[in-house]
LUMTIDREN-855040 format. One line per field, with one value per residue: x, y, z of N, C-alpha, C in turn; residue in one letter. Coordinates in Angstrom, 3 decimals, m for minus. Each point is the difference from the previous one (the first is absolute). Example, Ala and Ser with C-alpha at 12.3 -4.5 7.8 and 13.67 -1.06 7.14 Angstrom:
neast (13.190|m0.350)
nnorth (m5.690|1.050)
nup (7.800|m0.720)
caeast (m0.890|0.820)
canorth (1.190|1.190)
caup (0.000|0.060)
ceast (0.900|m0.770)
cnorth (1.200|1.090)
cup (0.000|0.730)
residuo (A|S)
This chain:
neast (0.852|m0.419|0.795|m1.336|0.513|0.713|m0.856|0.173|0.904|m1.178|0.565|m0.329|m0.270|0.038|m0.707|0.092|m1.257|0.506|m0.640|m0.476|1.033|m0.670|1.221|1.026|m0.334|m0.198|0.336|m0.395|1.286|m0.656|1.574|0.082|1.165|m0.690|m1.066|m0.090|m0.812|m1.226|m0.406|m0.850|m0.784|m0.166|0.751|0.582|m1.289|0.825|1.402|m0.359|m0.658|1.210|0.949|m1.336|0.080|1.591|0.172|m0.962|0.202|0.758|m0.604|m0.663|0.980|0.936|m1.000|m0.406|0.475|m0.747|0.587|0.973|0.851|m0.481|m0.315|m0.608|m0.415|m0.165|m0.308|0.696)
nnorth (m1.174|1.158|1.203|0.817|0.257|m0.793|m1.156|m0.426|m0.953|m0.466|0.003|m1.270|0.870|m0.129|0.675|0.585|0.137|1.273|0.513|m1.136|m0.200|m0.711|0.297|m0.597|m0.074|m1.259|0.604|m0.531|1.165|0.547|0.134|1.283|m1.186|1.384|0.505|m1.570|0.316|m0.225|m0.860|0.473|m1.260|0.787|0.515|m1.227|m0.704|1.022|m0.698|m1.334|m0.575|0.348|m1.054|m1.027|0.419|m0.141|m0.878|m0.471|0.360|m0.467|m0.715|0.409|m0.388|m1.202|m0.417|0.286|1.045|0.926|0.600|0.886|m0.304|m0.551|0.352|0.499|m0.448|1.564|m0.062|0.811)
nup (0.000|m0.510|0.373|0.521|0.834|m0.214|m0.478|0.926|0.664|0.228|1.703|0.013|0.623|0.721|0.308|1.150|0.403|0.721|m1.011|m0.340|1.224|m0.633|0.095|m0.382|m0.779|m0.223|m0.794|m1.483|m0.651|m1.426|0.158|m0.754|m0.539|m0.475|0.028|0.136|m1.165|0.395|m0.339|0.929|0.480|1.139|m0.060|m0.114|0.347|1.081|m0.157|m1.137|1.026|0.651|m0.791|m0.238|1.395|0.237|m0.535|0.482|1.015|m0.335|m0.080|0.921|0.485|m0.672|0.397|m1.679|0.262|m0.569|m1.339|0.955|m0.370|0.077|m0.803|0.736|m0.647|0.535|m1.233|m0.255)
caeast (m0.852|0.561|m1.019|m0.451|1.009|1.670|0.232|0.966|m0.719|m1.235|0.447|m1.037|0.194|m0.696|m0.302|m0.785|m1.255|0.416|m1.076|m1.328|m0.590|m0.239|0.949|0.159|m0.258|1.048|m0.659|0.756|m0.164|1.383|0.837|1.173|1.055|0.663|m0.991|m0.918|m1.044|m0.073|m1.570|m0.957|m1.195|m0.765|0.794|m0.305|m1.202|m0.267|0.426|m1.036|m1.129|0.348|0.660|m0.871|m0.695|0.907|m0.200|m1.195|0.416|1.323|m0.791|m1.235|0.795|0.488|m0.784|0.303|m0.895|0.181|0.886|m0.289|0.238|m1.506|m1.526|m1.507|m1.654|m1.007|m1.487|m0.425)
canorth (1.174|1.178|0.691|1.175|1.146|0.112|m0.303|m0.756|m0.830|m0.228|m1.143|m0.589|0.398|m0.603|0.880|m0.071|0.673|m0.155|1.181|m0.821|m0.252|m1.675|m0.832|m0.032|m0.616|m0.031|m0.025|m0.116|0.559|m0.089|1.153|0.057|0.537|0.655|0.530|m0.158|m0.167|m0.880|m0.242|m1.132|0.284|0.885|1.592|0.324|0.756|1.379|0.500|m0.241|0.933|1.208|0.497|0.371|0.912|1.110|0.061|0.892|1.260|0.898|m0.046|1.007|1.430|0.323|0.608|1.315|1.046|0.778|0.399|1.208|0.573|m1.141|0.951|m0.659|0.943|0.361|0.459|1.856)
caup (0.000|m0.483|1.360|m0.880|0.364|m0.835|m0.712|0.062|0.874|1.293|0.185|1.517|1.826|1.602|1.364|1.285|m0.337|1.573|0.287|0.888|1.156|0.599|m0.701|m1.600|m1.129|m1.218|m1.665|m0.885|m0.853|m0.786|m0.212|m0.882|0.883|m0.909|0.513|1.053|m0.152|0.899|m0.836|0.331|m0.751|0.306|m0.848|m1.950|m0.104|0.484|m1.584|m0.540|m0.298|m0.104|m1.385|m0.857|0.190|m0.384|m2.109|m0.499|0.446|m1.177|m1.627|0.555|0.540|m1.265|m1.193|m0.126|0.196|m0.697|0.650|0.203|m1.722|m1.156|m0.261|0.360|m0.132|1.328|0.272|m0.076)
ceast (0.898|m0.362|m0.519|0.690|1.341|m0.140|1.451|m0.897|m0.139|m0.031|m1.499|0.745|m0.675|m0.395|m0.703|m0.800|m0.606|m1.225|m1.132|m0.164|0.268|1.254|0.926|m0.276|1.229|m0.414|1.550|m0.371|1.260|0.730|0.966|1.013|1.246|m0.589|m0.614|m1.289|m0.819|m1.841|m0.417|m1.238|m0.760|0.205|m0.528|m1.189|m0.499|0.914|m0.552|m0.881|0.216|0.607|m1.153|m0.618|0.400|m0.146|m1.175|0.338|1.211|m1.257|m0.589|0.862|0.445|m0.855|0.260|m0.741|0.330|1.502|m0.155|0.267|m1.036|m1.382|m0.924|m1.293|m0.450|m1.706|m0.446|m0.611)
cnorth (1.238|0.678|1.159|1.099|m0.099|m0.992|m1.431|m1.530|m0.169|m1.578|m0.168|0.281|m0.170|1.412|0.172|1.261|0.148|1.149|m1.245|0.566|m1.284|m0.461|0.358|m0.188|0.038|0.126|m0.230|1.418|0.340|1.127|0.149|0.529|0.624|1.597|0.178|m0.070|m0.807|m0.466|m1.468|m0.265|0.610|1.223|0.035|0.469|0.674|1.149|0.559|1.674|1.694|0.591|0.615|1.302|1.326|m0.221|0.970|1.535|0.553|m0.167|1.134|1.634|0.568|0.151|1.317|0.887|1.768|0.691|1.551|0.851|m0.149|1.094|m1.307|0.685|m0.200|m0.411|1.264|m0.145)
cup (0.000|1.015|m1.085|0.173|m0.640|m0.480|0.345|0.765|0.764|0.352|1.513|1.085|0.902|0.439|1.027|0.170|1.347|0.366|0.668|0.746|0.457|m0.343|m0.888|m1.072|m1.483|m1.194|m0.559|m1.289|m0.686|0.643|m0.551|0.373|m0.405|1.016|1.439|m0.049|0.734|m0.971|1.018|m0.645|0.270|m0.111|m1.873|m0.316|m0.229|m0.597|m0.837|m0.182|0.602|m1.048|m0.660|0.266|m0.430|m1.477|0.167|0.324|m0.432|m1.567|0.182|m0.209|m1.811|m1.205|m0.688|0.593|m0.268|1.109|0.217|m1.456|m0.951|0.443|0.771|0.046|1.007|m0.473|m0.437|m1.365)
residuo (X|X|X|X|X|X|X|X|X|X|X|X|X|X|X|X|X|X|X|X|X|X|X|X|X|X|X|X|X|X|X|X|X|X|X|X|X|X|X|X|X|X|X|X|X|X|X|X|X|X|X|X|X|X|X|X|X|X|X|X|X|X|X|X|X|X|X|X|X|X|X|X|X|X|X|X)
């Protein structure tokens, strides 16, 4: 696996997940060990669906729009 950030490899790591409360908990996720990147399965998701959110919102922002130089009809 490639990491999305540089682009190099993403190797299975062990980590400990010490926010519970009840314990430890162990998960397995990729990290790149170039980076540090860190992709569990519960992070990607949410990735996922923030990238998309930001696509839409840089799409929203770049649209054209008249420029201050460019004639726009008031209406008069």
């Amino acid at each position: 696996m490639r990491c999305p950030r540089c682009r190099q490899l993403m190797v299975v790591d062990h980590f400990t997940d010490m926010q519970l409360g009840g314990g430890p908990l162990w998960l397995r996720a990729w990290r790149c060990v170039s980076c540090g990147e860190v992709i569990e399965p519960g992070i990607a998701p949410q990735r996922l669906a923030q990238r998309s959110r930001m696509t839409r919102l840089i799409e929203r922002l770049t649209r054209r729009s008249p420029r201050i130089s460019e004639s726009v009809p008031l209406g008069v």
